[in-house]
C-alpha positions as CSV (number, residue, x, y, z in Angstrom):
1,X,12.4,7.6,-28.8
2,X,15.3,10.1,-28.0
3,X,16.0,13.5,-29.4
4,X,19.2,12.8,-31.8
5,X,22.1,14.3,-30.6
6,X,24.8,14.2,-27.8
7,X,24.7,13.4,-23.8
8,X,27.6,13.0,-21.1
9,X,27.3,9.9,-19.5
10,X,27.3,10.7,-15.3
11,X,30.1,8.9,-13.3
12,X,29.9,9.0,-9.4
13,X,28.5,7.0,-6.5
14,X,25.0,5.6,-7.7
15,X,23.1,7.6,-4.4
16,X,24.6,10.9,-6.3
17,X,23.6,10.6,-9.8
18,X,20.3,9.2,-8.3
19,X,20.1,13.1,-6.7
20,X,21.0,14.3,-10.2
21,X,17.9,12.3,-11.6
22,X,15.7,13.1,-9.0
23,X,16.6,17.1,-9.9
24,X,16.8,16.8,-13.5
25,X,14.7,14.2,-14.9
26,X,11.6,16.0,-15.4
27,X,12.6,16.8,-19.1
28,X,13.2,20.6,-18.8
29,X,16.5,21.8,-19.3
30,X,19.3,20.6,-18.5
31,X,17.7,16.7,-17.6
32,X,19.1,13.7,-17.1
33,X,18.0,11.0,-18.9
34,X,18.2,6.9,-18.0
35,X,19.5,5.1,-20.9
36,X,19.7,0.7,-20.0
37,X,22.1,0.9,-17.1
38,X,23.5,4.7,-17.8
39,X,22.0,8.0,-16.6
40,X,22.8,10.4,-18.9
41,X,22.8,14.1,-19.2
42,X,21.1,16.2,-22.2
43,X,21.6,20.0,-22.1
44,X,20.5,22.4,-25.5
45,X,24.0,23.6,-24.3
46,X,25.1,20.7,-26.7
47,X,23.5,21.2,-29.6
48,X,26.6,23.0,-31.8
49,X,28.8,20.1,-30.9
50,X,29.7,17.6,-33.5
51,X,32.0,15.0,-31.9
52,X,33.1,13.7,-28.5
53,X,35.8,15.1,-27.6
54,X,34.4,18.6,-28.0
55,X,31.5,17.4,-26.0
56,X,33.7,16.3,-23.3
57,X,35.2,19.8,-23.0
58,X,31.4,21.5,-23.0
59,X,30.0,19.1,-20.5
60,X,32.9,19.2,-18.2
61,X,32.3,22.8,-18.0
62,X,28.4,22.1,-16.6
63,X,28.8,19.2,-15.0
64,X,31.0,21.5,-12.4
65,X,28.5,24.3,-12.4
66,X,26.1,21.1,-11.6
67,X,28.4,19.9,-9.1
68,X,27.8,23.2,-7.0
69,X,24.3,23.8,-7.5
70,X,23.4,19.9,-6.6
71,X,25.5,20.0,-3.1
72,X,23.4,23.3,-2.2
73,X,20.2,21.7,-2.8
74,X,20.7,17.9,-2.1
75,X,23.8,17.9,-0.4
76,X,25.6,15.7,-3.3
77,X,28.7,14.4,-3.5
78,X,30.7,15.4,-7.2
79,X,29.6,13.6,-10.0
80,X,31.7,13.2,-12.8
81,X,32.1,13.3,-17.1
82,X,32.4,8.8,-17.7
83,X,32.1,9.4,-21.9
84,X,30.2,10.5,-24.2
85,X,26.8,9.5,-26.1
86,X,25.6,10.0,-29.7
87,X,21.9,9.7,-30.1
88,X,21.1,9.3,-34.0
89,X,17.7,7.7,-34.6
90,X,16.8,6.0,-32.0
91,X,20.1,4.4,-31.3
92,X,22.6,5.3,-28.5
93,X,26.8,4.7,-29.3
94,X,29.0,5.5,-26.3
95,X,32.8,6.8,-26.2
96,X,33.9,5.8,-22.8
97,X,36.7,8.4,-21.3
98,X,36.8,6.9,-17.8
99,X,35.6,4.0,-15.5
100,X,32.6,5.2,-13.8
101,X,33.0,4.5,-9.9
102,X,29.6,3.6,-7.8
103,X,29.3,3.8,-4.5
104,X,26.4,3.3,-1.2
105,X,25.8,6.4,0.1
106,X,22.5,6.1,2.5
107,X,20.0,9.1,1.9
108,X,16.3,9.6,2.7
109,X,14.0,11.8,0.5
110,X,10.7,13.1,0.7
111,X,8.0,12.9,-2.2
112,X,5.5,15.2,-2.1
113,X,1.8,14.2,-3.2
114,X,-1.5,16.1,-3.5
115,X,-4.8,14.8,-2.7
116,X,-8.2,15.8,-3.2
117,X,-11.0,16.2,-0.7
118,X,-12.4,12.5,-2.3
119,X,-8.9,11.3,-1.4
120,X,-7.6,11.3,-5.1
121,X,-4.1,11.7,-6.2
122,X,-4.0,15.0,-7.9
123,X,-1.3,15.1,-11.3
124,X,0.8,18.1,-11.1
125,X,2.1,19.6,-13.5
126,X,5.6,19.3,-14.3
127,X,7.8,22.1,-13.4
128,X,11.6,22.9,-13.1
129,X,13.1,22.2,-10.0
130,X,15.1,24.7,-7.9
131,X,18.5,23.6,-10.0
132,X,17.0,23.8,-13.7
133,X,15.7,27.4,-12.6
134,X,19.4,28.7,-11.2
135,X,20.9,27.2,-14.0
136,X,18.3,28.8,-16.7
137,X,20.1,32.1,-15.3
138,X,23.4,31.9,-13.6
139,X,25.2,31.9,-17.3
140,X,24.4,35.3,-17.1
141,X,25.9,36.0,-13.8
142,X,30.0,34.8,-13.8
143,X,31.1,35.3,-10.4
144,X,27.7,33.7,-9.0
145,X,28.4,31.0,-11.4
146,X,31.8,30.7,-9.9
147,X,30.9,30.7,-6.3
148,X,28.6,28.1,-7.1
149,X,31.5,26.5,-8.9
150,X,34.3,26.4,-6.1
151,X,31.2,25.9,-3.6
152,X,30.6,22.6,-5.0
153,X,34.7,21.9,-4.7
154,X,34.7,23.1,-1.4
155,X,36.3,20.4,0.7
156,X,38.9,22.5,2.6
157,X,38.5,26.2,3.2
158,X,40.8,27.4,0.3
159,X,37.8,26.6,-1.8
160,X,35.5,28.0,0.5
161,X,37.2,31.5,0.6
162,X,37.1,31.3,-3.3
163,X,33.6,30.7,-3.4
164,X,32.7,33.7,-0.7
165,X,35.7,35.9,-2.0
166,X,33.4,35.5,-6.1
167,X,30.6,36.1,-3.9
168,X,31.5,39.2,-2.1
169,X,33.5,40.8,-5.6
170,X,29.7,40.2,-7.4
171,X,28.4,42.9,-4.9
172,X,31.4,45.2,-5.8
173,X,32.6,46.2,-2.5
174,X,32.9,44.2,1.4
175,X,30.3,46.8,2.8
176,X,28.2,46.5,0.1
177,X,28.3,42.5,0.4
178,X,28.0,42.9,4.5
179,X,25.0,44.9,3.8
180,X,23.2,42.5,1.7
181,X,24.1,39.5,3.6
182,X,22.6,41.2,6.8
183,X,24.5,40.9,10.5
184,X,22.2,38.1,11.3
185,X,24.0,35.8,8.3
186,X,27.4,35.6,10.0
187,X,29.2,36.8,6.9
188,X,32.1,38.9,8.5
189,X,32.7,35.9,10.8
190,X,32.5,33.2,8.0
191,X,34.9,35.8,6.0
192,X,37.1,36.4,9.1
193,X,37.3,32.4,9.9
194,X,37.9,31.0,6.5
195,X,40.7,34.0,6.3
196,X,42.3,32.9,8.7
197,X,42.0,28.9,8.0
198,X,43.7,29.4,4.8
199,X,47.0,30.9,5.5
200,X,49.6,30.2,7.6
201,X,49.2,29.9,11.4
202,X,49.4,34.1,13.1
203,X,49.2,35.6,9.4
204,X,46.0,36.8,10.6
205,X,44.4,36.9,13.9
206,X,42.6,34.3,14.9
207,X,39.0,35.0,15.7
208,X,37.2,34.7,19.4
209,X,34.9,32.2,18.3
210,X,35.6,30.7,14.9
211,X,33.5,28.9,12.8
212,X,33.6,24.6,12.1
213,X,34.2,24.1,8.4
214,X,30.9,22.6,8.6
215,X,29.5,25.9,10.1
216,X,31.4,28.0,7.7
217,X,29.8,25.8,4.5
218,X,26.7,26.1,5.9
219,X,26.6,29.8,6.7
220,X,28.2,29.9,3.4
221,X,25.1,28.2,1.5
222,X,22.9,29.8,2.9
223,X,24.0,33.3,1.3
224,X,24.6,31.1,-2.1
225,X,21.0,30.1,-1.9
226,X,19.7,33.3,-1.3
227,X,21.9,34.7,-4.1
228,X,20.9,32.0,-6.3
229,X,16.9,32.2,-5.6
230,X,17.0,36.2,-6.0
231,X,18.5,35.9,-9.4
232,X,16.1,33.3,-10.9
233,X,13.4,35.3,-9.7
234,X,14.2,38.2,-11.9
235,X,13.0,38.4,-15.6
């Protein structure tokens, strides 16, 4: 039996939502739930809303948030809003806003089991993964929320320089941001490359040794992450 109320229906290449499901279907919140064919995303975040297209607005707004936190920790493609669902005793009615694309996208994961020294599975106890626990504080936190944001956009390096320019304005000042991420990070280089990737060629001058975009998004991810796991860790 499902909680009554309203879920957003995840559009995207089936290997992506899978991530989403892997990540959020452990019933803490915000989880994704698998309704007949549809995986479909419940957040408390939706409880005030009353009809679909004011649901559509709401979970847009996640879903991006989403987006970012689920290509840091499972490298995800973007998964998008495909309609809306009204749970109301027991039953599920769906408002389709757009065709939901599926894809193949190959991807290994790992499971991880316990055993005892008799060789029995041990039952964990459920917990929330790394995503539920950023999430459960990063409303709090706006430019964090936006790095994560454009970070999860971030197929050229305009979006990349967003995402590290909310990053760096969270810490107040460059230095202060340079001294936090520590010389060992890359930082000023990943600042200096993306710089100048983004506007026009001899604007700015080029640096000895730039950075790959791929570099540059993983240098990049790496500071979001630590970000990210420093303020879930605080009550």
């Amino acid at each position: 039996m499902y909680k009554d109320g309203w879920g957003a229906i995840l559009g995207g290449k089936q290997s992506d939502i899978e991530d989403w499901a892997l990540c959020l279907g452990n019933g803490f919140d915000p989880c994704v739930e698998r309704v007949q064919n549809d995986f479909i995303l419940r957040s408390s975040t939706f409880d005030s809303i009353d009809n679909a297209e004011d649901l559509k607005t709401k979970a847009a707004a996640l879903i991006d948030t989403l987006n970012g936190a689920l290509s840091l920790d499972q490298n995800s493609g973007r998964v998008e809003f495909g309609g809306a669902a009204a749970f109301r005793d027991g039953n599920v009615n769906r408002t389709i806003f757009a065709e939901i694309h599926e894809g193949l996208r190959v991807k290994a994961r790992a499971t991880a089991t316990v055993i005892d020294r008799d060789g029995n599975f041990v039952t964990q106890k459920p917990q929330p993964s790394t995503v539920q626990n950023w999430i459960s504080k990063i409303h709090k936190d706006e430019l964090l929320e936006d790095a994560l944001i454009f970070f999860g956009r971030a197929s050229d390096w305009f979006d990349l320089y967003k995402s590290l320019e909310c990053l760096i304005r969270r810490f107040g000042s460059e230095q202060a941001f340079f001294e936090w991420a520590g010389p060992e990070s890359q930082a000023r280089l990943l600042k200096q490359t993306a710089n100048w990737h983004r506007h026009a060629p001899k604007k700015n001058e080029r640096p000895v040794r730039p950075l790959s975009f791929d570099q540059a998004r993983g240098a990049l991810g790496f500071l979001l992450n630590r970000a990210l796991n420093e303020t879930s860790s605080n009550k």
